[in-house]
C-alpha positions in Angstrom: -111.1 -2.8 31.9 -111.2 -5.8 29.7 -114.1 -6.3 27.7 -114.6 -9.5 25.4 -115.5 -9.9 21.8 -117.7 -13.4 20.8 -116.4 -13.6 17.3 -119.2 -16.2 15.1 -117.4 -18.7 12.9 -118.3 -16.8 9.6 -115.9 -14.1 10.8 -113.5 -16.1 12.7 -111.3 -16.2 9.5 -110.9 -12.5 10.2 -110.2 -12.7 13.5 -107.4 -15.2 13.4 -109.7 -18.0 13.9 -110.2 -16.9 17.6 -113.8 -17.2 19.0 -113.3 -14.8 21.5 -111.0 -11.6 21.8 -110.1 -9.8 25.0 -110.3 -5.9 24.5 -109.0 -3.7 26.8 -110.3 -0.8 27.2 -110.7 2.5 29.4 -113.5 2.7 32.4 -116.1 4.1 30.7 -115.9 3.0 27.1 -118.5 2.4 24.8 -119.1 0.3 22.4 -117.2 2.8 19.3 -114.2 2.2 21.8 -114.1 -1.4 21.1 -114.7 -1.4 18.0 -111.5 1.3 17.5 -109.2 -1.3 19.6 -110.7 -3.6 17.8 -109.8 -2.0 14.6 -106.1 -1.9 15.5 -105.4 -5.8 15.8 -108.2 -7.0 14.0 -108.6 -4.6 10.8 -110.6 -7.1 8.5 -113.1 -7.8 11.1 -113.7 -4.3 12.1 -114.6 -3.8 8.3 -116.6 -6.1 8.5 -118.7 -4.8 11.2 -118.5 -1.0 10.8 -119.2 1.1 7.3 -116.1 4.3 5.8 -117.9 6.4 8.3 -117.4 4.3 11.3 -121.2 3.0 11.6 -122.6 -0.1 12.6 -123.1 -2.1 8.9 -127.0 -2.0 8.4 -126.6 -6.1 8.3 -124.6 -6.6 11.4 -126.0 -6.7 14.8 -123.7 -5.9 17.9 -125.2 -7.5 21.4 -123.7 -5.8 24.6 -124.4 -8.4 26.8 -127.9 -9.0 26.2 -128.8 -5.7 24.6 -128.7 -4.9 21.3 -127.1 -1.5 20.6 -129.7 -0.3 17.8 -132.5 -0.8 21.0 -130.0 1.0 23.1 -127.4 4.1 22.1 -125.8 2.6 19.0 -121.9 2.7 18.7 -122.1 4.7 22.3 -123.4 2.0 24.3 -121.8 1.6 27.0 -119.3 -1.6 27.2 -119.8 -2.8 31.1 -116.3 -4.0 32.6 -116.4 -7.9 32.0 -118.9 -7.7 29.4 -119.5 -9.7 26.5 -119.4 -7.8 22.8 -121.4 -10.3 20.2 -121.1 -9.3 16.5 -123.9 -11.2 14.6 -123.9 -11.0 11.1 -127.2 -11.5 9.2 -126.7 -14.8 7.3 -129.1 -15.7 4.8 -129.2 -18.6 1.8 -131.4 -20.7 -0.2 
């Protein structure tokens, strides 16, 4: 199943400059899936999004269509065939 990314523009420079990336991924996968494939052609931005230990960044929220993954089952949320992944960073200035 396919599953797309929504890359913001503060990341976009690690994503190739590409708004949006298709995944694909198995029937069934969850949101730690993605973020493996996504880890494979996209290394920079997975770092970005996920600690060493393969966690959710404490400053990084991850929407699964509307849901947010910390209101839901974290990293093993489930990624719905055609859904959209967004990665929002907190941003924050004076």
């Amino acid at each position: 199943m396919i599953v797309t990314v929504a890359v913001p523009g503060i990341l976009r420079d690690c994503a190739g400059g590409r708004a949006t990336i298709p995944i694909e991924v198995p029937d069934g996968a969850t949101v730690d899936d993605v973020m493996n494939r996504l880890a494979e052609e996209f290394p920079a931005l997975e770092r970005r999004v996920r600690d060493e230990r393969g966690a959710i960044r404490r400053h990084v929220n991850v929407f699964v269509g509307d849901t947010n993954v910390r209101d839901a089952a974290l990293s093993a949320t489930p990624a719905r065939h055609d859904a959209e992944v967004l990665i929002l960073p907190c941003v924050s200035g004076g």
